[in-house]
C-alpha positions as CSV (number, residue, x, y, z in Angstrom):
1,X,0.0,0.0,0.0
2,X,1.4,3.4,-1.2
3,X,2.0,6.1,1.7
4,X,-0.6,8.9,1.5
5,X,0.3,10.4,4.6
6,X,3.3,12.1,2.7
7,X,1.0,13.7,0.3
8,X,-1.1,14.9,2.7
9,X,-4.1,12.2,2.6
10,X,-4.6,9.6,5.7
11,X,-6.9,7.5,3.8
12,X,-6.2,6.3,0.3
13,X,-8.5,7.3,-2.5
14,X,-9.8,3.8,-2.4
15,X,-10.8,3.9,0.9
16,X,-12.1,6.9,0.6
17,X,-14.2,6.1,-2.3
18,X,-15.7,2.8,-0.2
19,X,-16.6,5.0,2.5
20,X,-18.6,7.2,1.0
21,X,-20.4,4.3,-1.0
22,X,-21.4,2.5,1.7
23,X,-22.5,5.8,3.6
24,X,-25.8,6.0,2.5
25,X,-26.9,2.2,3.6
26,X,-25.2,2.2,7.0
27,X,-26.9,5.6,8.0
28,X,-30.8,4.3,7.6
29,X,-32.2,2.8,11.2
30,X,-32.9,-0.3,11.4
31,X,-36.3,-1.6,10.9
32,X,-37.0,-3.0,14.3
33,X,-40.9,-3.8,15.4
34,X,-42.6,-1.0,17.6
35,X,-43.4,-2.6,21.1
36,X,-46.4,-1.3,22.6
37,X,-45.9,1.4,24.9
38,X,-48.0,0.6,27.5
39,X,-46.1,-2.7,27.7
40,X,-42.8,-0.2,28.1
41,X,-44.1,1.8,30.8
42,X,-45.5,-1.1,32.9
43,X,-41.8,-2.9,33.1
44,X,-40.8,0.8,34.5
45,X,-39.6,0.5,38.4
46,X,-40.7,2.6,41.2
47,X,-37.8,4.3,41.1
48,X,-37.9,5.1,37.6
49,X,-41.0,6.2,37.8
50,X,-39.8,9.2,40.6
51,X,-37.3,9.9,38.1
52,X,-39.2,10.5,35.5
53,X,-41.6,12.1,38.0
54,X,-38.9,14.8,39.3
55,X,-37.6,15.0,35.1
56,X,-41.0,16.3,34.3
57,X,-42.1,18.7,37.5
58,X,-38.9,20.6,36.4
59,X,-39.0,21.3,33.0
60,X,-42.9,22.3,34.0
61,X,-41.5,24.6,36.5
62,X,-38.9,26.1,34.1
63,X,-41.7,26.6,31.1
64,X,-43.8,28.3,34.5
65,X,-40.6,30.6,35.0
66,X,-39.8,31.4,31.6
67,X,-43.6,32.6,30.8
68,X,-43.7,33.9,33.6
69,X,-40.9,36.5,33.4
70,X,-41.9,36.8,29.6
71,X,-45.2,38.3,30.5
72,X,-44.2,40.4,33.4
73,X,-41.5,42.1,31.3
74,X,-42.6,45.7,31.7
75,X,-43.1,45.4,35.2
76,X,-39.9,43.9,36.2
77,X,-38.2,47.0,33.9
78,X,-40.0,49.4,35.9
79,X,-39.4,48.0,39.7
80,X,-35.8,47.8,39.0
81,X,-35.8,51.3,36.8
82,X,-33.8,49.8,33.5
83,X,-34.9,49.5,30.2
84,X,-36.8,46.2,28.5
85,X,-34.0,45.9,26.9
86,X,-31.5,45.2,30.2
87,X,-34.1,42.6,32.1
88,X,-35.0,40.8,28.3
89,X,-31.2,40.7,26.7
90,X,-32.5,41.6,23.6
């Protein structure tokens, strides 16, 4: 095998060539059958369950504190005397 790494190439054009031919075939998923997701949440432990649990109360509680700043904009601009600007980062 020649050495491509002297003109500048790790991989030989051949290689190169048989990677990009087989991309497009090794990048589709595989064609497994769906299970039934009823059947996936029942095999679930309790304490997968609390973690999920705690996983969802947060992101509900930082969508609460993001709209929640969003709508009181103006009013958190004017009890701290800056422009929307300076509370929003925009």
């Amino acid at each position: 095998m020649r050495n491509h790494m002297a003109a500048g190439w790790f991989y030989s054009p051949s290689q190169i060539v048989r990677h990009f031919s087989t991309r497009l075939s090794s990048l589709s998923p595989p064609k497994n059958m769906l299970r039934n997701p009823v059947a996936i949440l029942q095999e679930l432990t309790s304490h997968q369950w609390l973690m999920f649990a705690a996983g969802f109360l947060g992101w509900t509680w930082d969508s609460f504190d993001f709209f929640t700043v969003s709508m009181t904009i103006i009013e958190i601009s004017e009890a701290f005397d800056v422009s929307y600007s300076d509370v929003s980062w925009v």
